[in-house]
C-alpha positions in Angstrom: -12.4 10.2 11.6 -11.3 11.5 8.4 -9.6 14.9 9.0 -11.2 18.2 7.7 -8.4 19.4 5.5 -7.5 22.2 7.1 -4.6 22.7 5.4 -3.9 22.6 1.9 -0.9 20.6 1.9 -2.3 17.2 1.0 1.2 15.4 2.5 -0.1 17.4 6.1 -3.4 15.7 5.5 -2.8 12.4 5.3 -0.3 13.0 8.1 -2.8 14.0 10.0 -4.8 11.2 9.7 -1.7 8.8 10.8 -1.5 10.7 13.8 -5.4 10.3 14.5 -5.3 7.4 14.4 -2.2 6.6 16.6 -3.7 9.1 19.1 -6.6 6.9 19.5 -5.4 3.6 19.0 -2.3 3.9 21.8 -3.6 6.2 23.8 -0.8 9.1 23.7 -0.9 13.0 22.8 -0.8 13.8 19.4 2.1 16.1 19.6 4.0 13.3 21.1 2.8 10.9 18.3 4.1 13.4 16.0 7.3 13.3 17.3 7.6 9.2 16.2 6.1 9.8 12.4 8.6 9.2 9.7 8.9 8.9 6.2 10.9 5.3 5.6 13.8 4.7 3.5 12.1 2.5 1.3 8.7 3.0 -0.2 8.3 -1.1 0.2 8.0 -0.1 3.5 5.1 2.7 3.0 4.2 6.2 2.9 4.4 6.8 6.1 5.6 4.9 9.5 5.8 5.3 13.0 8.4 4.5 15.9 5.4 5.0 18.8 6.1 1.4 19.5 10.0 2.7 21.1 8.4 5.2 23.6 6.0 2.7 24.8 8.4 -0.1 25.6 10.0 0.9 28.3 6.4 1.8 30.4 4.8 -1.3 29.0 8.0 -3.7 29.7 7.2 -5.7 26.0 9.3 -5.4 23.0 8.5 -2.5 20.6 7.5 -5.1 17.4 4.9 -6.8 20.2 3.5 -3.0 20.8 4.0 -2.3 17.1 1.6 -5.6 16.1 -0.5 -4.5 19.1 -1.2 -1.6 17.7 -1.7 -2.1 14.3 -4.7 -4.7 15.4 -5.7 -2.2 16.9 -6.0 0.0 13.9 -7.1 -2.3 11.5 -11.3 -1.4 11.9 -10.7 2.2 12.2 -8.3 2.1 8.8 -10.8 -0.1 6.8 -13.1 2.9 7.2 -10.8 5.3 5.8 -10.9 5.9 1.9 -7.1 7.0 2.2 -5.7 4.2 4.1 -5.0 1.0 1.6 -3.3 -1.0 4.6 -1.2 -0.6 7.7 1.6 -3.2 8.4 4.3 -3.7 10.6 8.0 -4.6 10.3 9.6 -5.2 13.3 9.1 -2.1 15.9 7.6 0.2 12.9 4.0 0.4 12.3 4.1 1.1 8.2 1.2 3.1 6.6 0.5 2.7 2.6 -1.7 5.5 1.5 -4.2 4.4 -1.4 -2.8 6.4 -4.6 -6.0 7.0 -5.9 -7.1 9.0 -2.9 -4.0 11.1 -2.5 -4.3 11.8 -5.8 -7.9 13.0 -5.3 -6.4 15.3 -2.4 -3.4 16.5 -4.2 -5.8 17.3 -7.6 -8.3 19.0 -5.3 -5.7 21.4 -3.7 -4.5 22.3 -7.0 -7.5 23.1 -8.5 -8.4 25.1 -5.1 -4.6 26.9 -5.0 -4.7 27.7 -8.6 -0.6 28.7 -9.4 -0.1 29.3 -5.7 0.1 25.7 -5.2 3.8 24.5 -3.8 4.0 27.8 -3.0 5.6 28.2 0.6 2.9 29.1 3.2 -0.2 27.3 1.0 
């Protein structure tokens, strides 16, 4: 499931991938999945996190942690297979993503080596 970087923002990559694997663990629209991505206050609290579990409450009449740790059962063979993942978690309502350093590294290294000096540069 690992997404053909198709950009060369490596942040847009491993977004990417979050939202993948949202889309197919709760069963929603990836634009609307993109919608509930954040980047948390706290890095304790990961790289990346998602408030899906909100929009679903109301339709699925359970609390948004219940959805939340639903989910991120859900997620947990599909993230195992993917070198960037290290874990997901949840805290309360948010489902928290922890890239592995040693991949985004990879990814960032790679587009820098691809961009030459235009990497950072707007529109890359």
């Amino acid at each position: 499931m690992s997404p053909t970087p198709q950009t060369n923002n490596p942040w847009n990559v491993a977004t990417d991938l979050v939202i993948q694997l949202l889309v197919k663990a709760a069963s929603i629209d990836s634009e609307i999945v993109r919608k509930y991505i954040e980047t948390p206050p706290d890095p304790d609290l990961g790289d990346i996190a998602s408030t899906v579990s909100f929009l679903l409450a109301k339709e699925l009449k359970k609390s948004p942690a219940a959805i939340a740790t639903e989910i991120a059962q859900s997620l947990e063979k599909e993230a195992k297979k993917e070198p960037m993942l290290d874990r997901v978690e949840t805290k309360g309502p948010y489902i928290n993503f922890f890239f592995d350093s040693g991949e985004f590294a990879r990814l960032v290294v790679s587009a820098i080596v691809k961009l030459d000096d235009r990497y950072g540069m707007f529109g890359s």
